[in-house]
C-alpha positions, -999 to +999 in steps of 0.1 A: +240-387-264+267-410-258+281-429-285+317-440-273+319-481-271+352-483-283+388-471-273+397-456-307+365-434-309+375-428-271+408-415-279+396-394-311+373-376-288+394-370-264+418-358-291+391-333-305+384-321-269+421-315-259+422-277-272+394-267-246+410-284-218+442-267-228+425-234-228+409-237-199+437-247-175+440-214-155+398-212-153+407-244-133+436-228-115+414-204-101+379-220-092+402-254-080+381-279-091+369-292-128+341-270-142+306-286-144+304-281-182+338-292-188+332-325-167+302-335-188+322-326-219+347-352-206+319-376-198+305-375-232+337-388-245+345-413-220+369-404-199+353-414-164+340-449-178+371-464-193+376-491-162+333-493-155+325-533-169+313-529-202+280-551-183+277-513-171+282-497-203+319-493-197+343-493-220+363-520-197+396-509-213+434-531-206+458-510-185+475-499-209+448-483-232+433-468-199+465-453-193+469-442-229+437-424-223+443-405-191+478-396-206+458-378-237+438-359-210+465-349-190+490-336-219+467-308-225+454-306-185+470-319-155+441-317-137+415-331-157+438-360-161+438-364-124+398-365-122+398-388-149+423-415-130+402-411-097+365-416-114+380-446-138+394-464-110+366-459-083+346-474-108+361-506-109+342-510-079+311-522-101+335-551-110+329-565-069+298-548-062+263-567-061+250-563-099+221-551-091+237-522-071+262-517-098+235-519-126+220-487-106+248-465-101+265-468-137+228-466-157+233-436-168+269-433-191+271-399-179+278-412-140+308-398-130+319-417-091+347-406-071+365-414-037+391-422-012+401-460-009+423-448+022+404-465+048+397-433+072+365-441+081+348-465+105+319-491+093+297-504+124+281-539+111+243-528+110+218-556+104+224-561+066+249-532+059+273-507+080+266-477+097+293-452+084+312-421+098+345-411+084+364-378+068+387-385+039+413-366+026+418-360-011+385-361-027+393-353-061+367-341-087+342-351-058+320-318-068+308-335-095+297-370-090+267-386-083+286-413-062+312-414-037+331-441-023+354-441+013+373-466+028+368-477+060+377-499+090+353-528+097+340-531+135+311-549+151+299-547+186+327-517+192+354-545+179+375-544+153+368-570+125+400-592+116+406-613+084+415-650+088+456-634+088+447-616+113+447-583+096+418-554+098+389-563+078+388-531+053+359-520+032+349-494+009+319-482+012+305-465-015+268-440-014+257-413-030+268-378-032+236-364-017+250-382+016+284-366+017+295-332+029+329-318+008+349-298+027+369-263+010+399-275+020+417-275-011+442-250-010+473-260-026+505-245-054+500-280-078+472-295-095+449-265-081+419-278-105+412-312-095+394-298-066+409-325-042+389-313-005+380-336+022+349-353+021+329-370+049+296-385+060+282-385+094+263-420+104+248-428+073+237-466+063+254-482+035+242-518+021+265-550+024+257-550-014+270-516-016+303-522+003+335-540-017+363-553-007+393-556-033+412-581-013+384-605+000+359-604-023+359-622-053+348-597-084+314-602-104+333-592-140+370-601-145+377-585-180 
């Protein structure tokens, strides 16, 4: 059940969920990422969908109610504030991505997407789409999404893609989970839980209509 589709009843649930996040901050400390349960507890009240379009079923909040809301989460858990800040604004990706593609990944309110817009990785122009290899850094609350997103470096025919200006032609590709492999690299004396490893994919095909561009390309939604 998901019945948030509004910033107040966002914030009140966030409220009532506070103590538990509170409680379990050293649970966090010690596994290093965000707990399963706890991350569908957060999903329930909305903390991964305040940026998704409301098209999507976001809540499509300003900036300064989304970060209102990620403040509420972090006062009682640094960490699940942190996871909260990644999935919100990896979502925003739905804003520039084909609808269709974005109609798919956010269908369920429970989606929870994730990933590095640090363009590590390398996109080969493949027929209609991009054939990917990269490792990112910092994957934060990767363990439990269904999507992932990574930036990459445009190149076709072994060249690099420029812009117009002349500079690199940078994408984010974004695929599901299923496609990555996250790394146990997160071994750190701050923000233990957030479960930040390295994350990568080996070759994989992404869509043109699954790739964005927050510079280039001009977004679908513009709330």
């Amino acid at each position: 059940m998901f019945d948030i589709e509004s910033y107040d009843s966002m914030m009140a649930a966030l409220g009532a969920l506070a103590p538990e996040l509170a409680e379990r901050a050293a649970e966090m400390e010690e596994v290093r990422r965000l707990p399963a349960d706890l991350a569908e507890k957060m999903a329930r009240a909305g903390a991964f969908r305040m940026m998704t379009p409301k098209t999507y079923g976001g809540l499509e909040l300003s900036a300064r109610e989304f970060v209102e809301g990620v403040e509420r989460i972090a006062r009682a858990n640094a960490s699940a504030g942190w996871c909260s800040m990644i999935a919100c604004t990896t979502s925003m990706n739905a804003a520039y991505m084909a609808p269709d593609m974005a109609a798919e990944i956010y269908a369920s309110p429970m989606t929870i997407t994730g990933g590095v817009f640090a363009p590590m990785g390398r996109a080969e122009v493949e027929g209609d789409g991009y054939r990917v290899t990269g490792r990112w850094q910092w994957g934060s609350g990767s363990a439990n999404c269904s999507w992932l997103a990574g930036g990459c470096m445009v190149f076709e025919k072994g060249e690099m893609k420029r812009l117009p200006s002349g500079a690199p032609d940078q994408r984010m590709m974004v695929f599901p989970a299923s496609d990555a492999t996250l790394h146990d690299t997160w071994h750190v004396m701050g923000l233990k839980g957030t479960g930040s490893g390295d994350l990568s994919v080996d070759g994989i095909f992404v869509p043109k209509a699954r790739s964005v561009s927050l510079v280039t390309d001009t977004p679908h939604e513009t709330g």
